[in-house]
N, C-alpha and C positions, 0 to 999 in steps of 0.2 A: 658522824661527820668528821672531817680531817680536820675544817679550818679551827683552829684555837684565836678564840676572842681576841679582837684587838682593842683595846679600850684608847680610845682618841685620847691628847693629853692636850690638845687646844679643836677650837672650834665650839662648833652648832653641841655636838655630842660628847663632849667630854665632861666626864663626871666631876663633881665638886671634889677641890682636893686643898689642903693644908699642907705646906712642907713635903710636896710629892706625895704623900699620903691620902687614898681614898677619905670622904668625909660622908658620914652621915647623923642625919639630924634626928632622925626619931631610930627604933627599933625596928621599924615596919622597912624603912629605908633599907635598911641592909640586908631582911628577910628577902626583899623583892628581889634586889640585887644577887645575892645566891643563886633563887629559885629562877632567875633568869639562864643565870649559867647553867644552873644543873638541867633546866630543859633543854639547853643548848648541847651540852654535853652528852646528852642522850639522844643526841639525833633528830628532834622535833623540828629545828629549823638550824638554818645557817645563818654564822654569827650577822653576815653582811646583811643579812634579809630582816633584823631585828635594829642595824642600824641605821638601814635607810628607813625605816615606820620612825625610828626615834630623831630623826634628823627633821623627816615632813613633821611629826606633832610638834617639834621646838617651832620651826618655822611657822605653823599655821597658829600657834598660841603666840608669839612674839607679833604677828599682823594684828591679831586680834586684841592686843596688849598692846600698845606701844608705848605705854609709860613703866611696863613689867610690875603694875600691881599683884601682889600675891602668887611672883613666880614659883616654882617649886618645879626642879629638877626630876625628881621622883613621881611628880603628879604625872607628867608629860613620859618619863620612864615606863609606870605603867600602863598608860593610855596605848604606849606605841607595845607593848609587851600583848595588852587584851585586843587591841584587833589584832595582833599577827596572828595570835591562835584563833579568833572567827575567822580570818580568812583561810586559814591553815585547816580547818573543819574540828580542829583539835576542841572547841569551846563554844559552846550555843552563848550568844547574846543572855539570854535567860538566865542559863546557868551563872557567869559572872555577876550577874544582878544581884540574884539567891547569895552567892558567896559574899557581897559586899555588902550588905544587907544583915547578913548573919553576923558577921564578923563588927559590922558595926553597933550593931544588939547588945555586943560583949560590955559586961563593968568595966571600967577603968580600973589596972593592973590583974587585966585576967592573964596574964604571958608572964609573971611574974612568981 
């Protein structure tokens, strides 16, 4: 696909940033962040179609939050990351379950 990411610098979608510097808070944050790109990068979806899923999950988690208890940018990043790929046929419901599931099975400092 042509279009190269445009990452919002304000708004609903724009990534946490320090000093104009992307910010992330665990290891798994910036994994996601990658593997977003690199399936972007390979043609699975267009960047605009990963931001509009991430603009509705902010919106629909802030209605359902309005005090922003336990927000997390990354929570909502992936949310809108795994449906794009069920509705893209790219990822059964299932399969992401399995992965999240295993992955959370893992010791603490297994990446390490």
């Amino acid at each position: 696909m042509s279009d190269e990411p445009r990452l919002d610098v304000a708004g609903a979608a724009a990534p946490p940033r320090r000093n104009g510097e992307l910010v992330f808070a665990a290891p798994w944050e910036s994994r996601l962040f990658g593997m977003t790109l690199a399936l972007h990068r390979a043609g699975l979806f267009a960047w605009d179609e990963f931001r509009e899923r991430l603009i509705a999950e902010i919106t629909a988690w802030e209605r359902a939050h309005p005090t922003r208890d336990e927000w997390s940018y990354y929570a909502r990043w992936l949310a809108a990351l795994e449906s794009l790929l069920v509705a893209k046929g790219l990822c059964a419901p299932a399969q992401i379950d399995a992965c999240v599931t295993a992955l959370a099975a893992r010791p603490p400092g297994h990446d390490h």
